[in-house]
N, C-alpha and C positions, 0 to 999 in steps of 0.2 A: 670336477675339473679334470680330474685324471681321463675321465671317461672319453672328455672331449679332445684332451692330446692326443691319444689312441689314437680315436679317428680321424684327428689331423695327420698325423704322425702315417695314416693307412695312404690314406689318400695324396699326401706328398710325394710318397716312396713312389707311385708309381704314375703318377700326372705326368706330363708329354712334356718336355723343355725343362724341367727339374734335374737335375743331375743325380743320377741315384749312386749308388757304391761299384766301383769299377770303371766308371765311364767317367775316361780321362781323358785332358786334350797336352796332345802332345808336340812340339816346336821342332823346326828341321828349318837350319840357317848355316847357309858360308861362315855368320860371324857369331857361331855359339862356339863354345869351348868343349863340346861332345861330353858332355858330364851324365845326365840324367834325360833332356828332353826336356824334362817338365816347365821351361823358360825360352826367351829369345837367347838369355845369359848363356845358358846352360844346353841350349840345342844341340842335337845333332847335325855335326857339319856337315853331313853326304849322305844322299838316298843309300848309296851302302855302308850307311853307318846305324840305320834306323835298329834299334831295337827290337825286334817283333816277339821276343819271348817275352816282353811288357805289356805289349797290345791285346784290348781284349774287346770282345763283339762292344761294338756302342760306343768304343772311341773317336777320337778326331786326330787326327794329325794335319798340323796348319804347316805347309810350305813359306817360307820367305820369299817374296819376292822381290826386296828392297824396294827404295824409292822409284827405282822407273823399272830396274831388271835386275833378277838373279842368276847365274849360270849356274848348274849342276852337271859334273863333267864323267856321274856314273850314271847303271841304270837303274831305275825303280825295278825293284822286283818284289811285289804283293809276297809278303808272309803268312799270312791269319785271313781267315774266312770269318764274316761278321754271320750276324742271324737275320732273319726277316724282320724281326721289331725290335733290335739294335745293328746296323749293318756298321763296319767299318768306313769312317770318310776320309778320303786325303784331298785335301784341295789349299788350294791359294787363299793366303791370308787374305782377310780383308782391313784389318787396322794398317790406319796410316804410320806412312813409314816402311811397311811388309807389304803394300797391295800392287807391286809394280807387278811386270809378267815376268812369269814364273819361268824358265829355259830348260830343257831338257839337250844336250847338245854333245852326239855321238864320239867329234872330234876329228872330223869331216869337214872343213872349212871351206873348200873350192867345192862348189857346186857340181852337181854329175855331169859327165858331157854330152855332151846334143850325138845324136846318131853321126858314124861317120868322123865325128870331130880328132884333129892333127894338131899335134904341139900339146897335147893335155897331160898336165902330170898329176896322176893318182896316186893319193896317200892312203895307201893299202893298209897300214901299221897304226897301232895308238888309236885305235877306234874298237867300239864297243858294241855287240851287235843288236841289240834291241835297246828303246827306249824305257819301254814300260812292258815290263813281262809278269803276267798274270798268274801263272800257274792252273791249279785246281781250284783255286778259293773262289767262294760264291759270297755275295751278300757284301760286295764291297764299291763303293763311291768313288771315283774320280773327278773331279772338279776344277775345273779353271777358272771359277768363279763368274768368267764373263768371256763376251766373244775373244776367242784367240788370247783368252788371259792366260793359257799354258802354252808352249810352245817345244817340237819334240825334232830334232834334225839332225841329220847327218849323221846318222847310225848305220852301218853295214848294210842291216838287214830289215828288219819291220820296225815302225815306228812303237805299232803296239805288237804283243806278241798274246794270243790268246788258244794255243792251240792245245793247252793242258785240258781242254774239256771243261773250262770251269761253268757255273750258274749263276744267272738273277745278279749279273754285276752293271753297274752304268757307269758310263762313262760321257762327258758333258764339257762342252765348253774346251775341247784342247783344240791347237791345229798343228798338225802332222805334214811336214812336207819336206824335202829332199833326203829322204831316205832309202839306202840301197846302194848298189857295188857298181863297177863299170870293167872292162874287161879290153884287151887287145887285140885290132887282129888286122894282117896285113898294113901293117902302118898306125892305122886311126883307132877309135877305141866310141864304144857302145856303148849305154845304160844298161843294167844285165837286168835278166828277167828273176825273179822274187824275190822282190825290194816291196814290200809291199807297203801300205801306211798302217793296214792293220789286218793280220793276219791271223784267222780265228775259227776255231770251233766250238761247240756249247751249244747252250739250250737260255730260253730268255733273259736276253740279252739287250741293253738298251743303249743306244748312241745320239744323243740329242747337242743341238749346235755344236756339230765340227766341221770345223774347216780342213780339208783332207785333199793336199793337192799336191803334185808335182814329183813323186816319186818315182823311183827307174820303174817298176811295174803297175799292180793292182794298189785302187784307194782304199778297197777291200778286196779280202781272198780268203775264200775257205779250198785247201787242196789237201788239207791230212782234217782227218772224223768228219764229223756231218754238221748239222746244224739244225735247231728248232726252234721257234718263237724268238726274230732278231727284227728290232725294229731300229729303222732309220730315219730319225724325225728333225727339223729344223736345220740340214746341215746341206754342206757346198760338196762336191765332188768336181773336182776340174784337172785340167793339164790347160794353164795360160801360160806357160815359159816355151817359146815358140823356138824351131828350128832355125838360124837365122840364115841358113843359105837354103828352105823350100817355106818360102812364106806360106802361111795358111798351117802348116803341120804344126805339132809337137815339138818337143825336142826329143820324145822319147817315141817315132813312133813305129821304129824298126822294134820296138818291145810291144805284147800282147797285153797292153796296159788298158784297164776295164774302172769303170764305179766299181761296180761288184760280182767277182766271178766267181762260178762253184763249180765244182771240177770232179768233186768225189762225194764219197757217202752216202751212196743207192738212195731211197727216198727219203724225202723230208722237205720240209717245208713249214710256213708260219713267216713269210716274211713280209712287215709294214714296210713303206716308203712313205714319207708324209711330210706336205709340205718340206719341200728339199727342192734345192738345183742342181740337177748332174752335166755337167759338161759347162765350158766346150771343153773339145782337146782329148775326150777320152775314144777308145777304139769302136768300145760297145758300153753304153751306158750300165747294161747289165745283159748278162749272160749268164744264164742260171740252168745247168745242167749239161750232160756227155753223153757220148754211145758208149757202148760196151767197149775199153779197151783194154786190152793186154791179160786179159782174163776176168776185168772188173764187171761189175754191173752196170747197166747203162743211171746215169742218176737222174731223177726226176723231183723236181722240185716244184709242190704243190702250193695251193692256198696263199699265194703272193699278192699281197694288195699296194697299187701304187697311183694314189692318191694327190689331189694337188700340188701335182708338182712338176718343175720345167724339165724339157730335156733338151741339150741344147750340142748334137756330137753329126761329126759329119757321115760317118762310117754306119754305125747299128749304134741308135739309140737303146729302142727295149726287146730283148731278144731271150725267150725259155733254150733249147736248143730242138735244133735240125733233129728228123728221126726218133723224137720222145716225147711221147705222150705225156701233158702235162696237166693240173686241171686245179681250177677252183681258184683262179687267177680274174683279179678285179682291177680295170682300170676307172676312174672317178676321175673328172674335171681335171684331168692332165692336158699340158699344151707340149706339143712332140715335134721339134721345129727340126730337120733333118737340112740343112745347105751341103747334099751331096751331089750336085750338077756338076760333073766332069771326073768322078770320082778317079783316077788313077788304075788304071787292069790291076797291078800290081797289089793290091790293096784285098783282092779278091774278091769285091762288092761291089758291081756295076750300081754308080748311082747312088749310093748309100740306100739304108733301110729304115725306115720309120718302126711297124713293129715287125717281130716274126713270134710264132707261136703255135706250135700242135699240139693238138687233144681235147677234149671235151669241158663241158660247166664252166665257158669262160668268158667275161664278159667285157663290155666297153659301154662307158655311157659318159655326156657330154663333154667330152674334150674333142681337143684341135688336134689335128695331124696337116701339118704345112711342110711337101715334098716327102719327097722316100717313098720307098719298096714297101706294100703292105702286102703281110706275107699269111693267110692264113688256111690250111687245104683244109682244114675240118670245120672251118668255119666260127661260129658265136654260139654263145646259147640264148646271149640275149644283147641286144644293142638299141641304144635311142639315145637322142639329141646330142649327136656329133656332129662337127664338121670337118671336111680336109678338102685341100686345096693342093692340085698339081702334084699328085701322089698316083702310082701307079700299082697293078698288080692283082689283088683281092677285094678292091675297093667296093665291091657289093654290100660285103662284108661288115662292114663302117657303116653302119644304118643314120642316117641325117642329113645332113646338105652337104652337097659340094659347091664351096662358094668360097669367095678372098675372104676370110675374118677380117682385113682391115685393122691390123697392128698399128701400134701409134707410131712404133719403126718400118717403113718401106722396107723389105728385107726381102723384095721380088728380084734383086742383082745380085742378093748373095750366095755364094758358089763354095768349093772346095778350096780355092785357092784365098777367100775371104779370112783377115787377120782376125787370129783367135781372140782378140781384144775388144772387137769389133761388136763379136759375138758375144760376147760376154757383158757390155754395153749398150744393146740394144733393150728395148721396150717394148714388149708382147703385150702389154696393155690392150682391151677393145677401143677404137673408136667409138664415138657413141652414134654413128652411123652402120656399125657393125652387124649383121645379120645374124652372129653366133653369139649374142649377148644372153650368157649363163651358163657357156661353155667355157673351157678351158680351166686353168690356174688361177689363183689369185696371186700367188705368187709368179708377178709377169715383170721383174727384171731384179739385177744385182740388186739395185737402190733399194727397193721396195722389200727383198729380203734381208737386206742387212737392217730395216728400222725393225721388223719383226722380231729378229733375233737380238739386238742391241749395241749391234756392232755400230762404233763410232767413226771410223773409214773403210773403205777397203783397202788392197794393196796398194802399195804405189803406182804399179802400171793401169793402174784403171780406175779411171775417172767417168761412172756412171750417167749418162745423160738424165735432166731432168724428166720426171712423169706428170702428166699433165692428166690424164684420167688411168682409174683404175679400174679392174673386172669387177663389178658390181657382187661375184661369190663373194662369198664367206668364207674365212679362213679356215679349213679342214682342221678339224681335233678328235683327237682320240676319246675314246669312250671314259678314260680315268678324268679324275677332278683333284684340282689342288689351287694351293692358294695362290701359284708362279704363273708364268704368262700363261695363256692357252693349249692345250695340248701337251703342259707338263704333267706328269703325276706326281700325286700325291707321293711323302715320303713316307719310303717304306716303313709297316707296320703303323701307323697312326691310326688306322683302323681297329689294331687290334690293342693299340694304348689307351683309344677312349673306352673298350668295354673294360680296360683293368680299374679302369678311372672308376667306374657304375659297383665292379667288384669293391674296391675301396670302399664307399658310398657307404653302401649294403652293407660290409664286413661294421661301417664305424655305428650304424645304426641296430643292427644286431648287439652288437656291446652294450650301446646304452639303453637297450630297451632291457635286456639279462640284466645288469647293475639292478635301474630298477626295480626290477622283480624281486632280486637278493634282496634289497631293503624292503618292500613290504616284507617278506616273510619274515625277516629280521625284525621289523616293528611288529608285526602279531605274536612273535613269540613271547618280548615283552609283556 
């Protein structure tokens, strides 16, 4: 009997969902009494009230989010770096009672102002400049539990702040929106530029369903270190809070506001797009690299793959940069819908741009490109079954038809000055008259991506038309497996918990095979 507790005893300690020794979950509520944590009772009343010399790799710390919402009126700032097979998690309760959304909320109440905007008073004071600041730590979880179940605004500066260099952190489920400063000038008053929603550098790095919109600048930015292995999976990138005296624009578009700009840190590259909508509303869907200035190196940012997914910006959807060689860039069943017909001089874009791109090893294969500038002087290294339709430039380039895909939205009237709601509403869906049927995204509108990810409405301002067919693809998923929807991974280390599990095994059967060894010899000696 002994022998066999042992080997219980081995193999509990280190089976997957078992709570071993040190891995504690810890409570963070407006209505604890800041005692210890270890209760709702006994919470921690404030993100900066957490503890962190308590916390230890493999913990949990469950947010409050009351019955519909919580405010938290400081900012998260990550203390302790988890490990690969115990990471740190902080996410939104889910017992009822705790599972409302969770608020992050700078102290910023009036909305930033539209370009231009007279009579605005800015509350400069009593605001705090990041939401959630990461530091150096790696191996740590943030969770919202559910679409838009966290919520991060009206903070100075970045929603997230990631520029300590940290590793291997995810982040999941939050949405980031009116964050960043506004400024004076002659009268009226601006969006100021880096305000970002999340603003970062590091190395594998994961951002899956976020809702990341309406910030004075970048939804991402990397402008201080570099970047490696950062994948963008299941999430919204947009600007829908419009100008209201230049219909069709932004509110922000006197600011150089992007999906994802990179700006520094000479080469590197590893960047996923997947299954994602970027725009409308943004300047350049993405913008990934510089020239040499001011004595830097020019940065070139390799190995980008952007995969099933919409792009929906009237200016420059997907763009490496001007003058830099870039390479090992894969586009897959993306639909790149560019309404830059009349584009503004000003704007510096005649026309808007569909892609732009130089360098070599790079490729394009069945997606849409419907209007814009295609830009490419070094040309593909491989291209097949694309279509584009009323697109100018490179167009050889784009190997496939040029022909209408036949969207289930007419979307042959829409222009630059077309409401970004509009946009945002429309159904890229194929007819099933469609000549490009196995190109594009399957992700062909809002509706279709908010059932994907599990969002239960969108915003208020937008009311998604019904879909009446869909792209016949297949949802793009990444090479990882887990038990969550598609193209989640697995959580970290359960790979390396089942061989402890085997080790277990092993170690309790080894015992009891020695036990009885020791009694035979024990009975021969008798």
């Amino acid at each position: 009997m002994f022998i066999f507790i042992v080997a219980y005893l081995l193999c509990m300690t280190f089976t997957p969902g078992v709570k071993a020794a040190g891995r504690n979950t810890y409570y963070v509520s407006k209505n604890g009494n800041n005692a210890d944590g270890l209760s709702w009772a006994t919470a921690w009343n404030e993100l900066n009230k957490i503890n962190w010399s308590l916390v230890q790799p493999g913990d949990t710390l469950l947010l409050d989010g009351g019955s519909r919402s919580m405010t938290y009126t400081t900012t998260l700032t990550i203390g302790k770096s988890g490990t690969q097979a115990a990471p740190i998690i902080v996410k939104r309760a889910a017992d009822s009672g705790h599972n409302g959304k969770v608020i992050l909320f700078g102290g910023r109440s009036t909305p930033l102002p539209y370009c231009g905007q007279a009579n605005y008073s800015y509350r400069a004071t009593g605001t705090f400049n990041h939401g959630i600041v990461m530091g150096a730590y790696s191996w740590v979880i943030i969770d919202g539990g559910s679409w838009d179940g966290m919520s991060i605004y009206g903070f100075d500066s970045h929603g997230v702040d990631m520029t300590g260099n940290p590793g291997n952190d995810t982040l999941r489920n939050l949405e980031i929106y009116d964050n960043g400063s506004a400024s004076q000038s002659g009268g009226s008053w601006n969006p100021d530029t880096n305000g970002h929603g999340v603003f970062l550098n590091g190395s594998s790095l994961t951002f899956e369903n976020m809702d990341i919109h309406d910030n004075s600048d970048d939804e991402f930015d990397t402008g201080v270190g570099s970047i490696n292995n950062i994948t963008i999976r299941y999430s919204w990138l947009h600007v829908t809070r419009e100008d209201p005296t230049n219909p069709g624009l932004p509110f922000n578009q006197c600011v150089h506001q992007d999906g994802y700009q990179i700006y520094s840190g000479g080469t590197e590259g590893g960047i996923l797009f997947e299954n994602d909508i970027v725009g409308p509303g943004l300047k350049e869907g993405t913008i990934l690299g510089n020239t040499p200035q001011s004595g830097n190196a020019a940065v070139a940012v390799n190995n980008v793959t952007i995969r099933n997914s919409l792009f929906l910006n009237k200016v420059i959807n997907i763009m490496g940069y001007p003058q830099v060689q870039e390479s090992g860039w894969v586009l897959d069943h993306d639909t790149v819908f560019t309404p830059g017909s009349g584009t503004p001089a000003s704007t510096g874009v005649p026309g808007g741009t569909s892609f732009f791109l130089q360098g070599s090893n790079n490729t394009v294969t069945n997606s849409i490109f419907y209007e814009g500038q295609i830009y490419l002087p070094n040309g593909l290294a491989a291209a097949a079954k694309n279509c584009q339709w009323r697109t100018t430039g490179s167009t050889p380039a784009i190997a496939g038809q040029t022909v209408d895909p036949q969207f289930i939205t007419d979307v042959s009237s829409y222009n630059f000055s077309t409401p970004l709601i509009a946009i945002a509403n429309a159904n890229f869906a194929l007819q099933a008259t469609s000549p490009c049927k196995g190109s594009g995204s399957s992700i062909t509108s809002l509706k279709r991506f908010l059932q994907l990810v599990g969002g239960t409405r969108p915003p208020s301002t937008l009311t998604p038309t019904p879909e009446t067919t869909q792209n016949p693809v297949q949802v793009a998923t990444s090479a990882s497996t887990g038990s969550g929807k598609a193209g989640e991974s697995a959580h970290p280390g359960s790979s390396v918990n089942g061989y402890i599990v085997i080790v277990g095994v092993v170690a309790g059967m080894l015992i009891f095979t020695g036990a009885l060894w020791l009694l035979v010899v024990f009975y021969r000696k008798r």
